[in-house]
N, C-alpha and C positions, 0 to 999 in steps of 0.2 A: 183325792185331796193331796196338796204338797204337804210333804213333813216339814219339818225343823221350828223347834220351841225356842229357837239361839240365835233370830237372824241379828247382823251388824253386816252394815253396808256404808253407801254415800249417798246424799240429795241429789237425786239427778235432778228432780222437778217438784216444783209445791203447786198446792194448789190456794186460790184465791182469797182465801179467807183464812191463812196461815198468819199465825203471828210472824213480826219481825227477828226474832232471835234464832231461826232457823232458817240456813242459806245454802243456797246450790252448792256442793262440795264439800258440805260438813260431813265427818263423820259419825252416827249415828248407829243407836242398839235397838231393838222393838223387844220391850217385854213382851213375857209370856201372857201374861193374861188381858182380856180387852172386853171390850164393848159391856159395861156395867149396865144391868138394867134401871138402876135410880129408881125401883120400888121394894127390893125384900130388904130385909133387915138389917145386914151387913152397907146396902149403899143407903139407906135410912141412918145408921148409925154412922158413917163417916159425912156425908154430907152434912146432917146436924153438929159432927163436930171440929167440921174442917171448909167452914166458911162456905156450906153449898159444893164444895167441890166433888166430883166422883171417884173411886176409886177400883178397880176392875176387880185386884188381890181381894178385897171383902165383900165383892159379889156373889151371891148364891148363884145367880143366873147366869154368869159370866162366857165368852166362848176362851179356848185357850188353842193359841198359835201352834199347830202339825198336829195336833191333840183333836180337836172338834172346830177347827177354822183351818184354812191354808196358812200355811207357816212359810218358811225363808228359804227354802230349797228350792228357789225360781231366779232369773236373771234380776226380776223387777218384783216388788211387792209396793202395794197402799198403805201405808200405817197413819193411823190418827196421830194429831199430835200430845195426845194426854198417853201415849204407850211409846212415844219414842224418849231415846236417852241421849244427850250429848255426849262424846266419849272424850277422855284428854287427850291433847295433843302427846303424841307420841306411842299411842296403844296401838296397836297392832289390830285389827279386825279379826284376825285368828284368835286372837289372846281376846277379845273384848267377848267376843258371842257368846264362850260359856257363861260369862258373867249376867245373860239377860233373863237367866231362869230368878223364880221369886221376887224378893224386894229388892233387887240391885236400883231399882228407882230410887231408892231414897239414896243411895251412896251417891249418886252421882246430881240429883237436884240440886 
């Protein structure tokens, strides 16, 4: 397994079914936690109260990035786009990655 619960990197490439607000060369965080299973009670209880949406932090079932999935200590990684963060202009990637452990999603939505 690769480590790292902290990746921030750049868009090298998307894939096809990407929205538009994510572009080749943006910089970009991948929360720690991913892939919600949308059945126990935690993505039951936000889904019901957040329009259907998922959310991976109140997943029981959840995997978490260098933890129980590959994480960001690779050249290249996959990230969905409900676990990536846009980061502001002028952060630093050094300075951004500790920021992707917990809810730094919300800070930066």
């Amino acid at each position: 397994m690769t480590p790292s619960h902290e990746p921030a990197g750049i868009i090298v490439a998307l894939g096809s079914n990407v929205e538009s607000k994510w572009k080749i060369g943006q910089h970009v965080g991948v929360i720690n936690f991913r892939n919600p299973c949308g059945t126990c009670a935690g993505c039951q209880w936000h889904s019901r109260d957040y329009d259907g949406r998922l959310d991976a932090r109140y997943c029981e079932n959840k995997t978490m990035s260098g933890i129980t999935a590959d994480g960001g200590f690779a050249q290249y990684i996959v990230a969905a786009t409900y676990a990536i963060v846009a980061l502001p202009e002028g952060l630093e990637l050094k300075q951004a990655a500790p920021l992707m452990c917990a809810g730094v999603k919300l800070a930066f939505s």
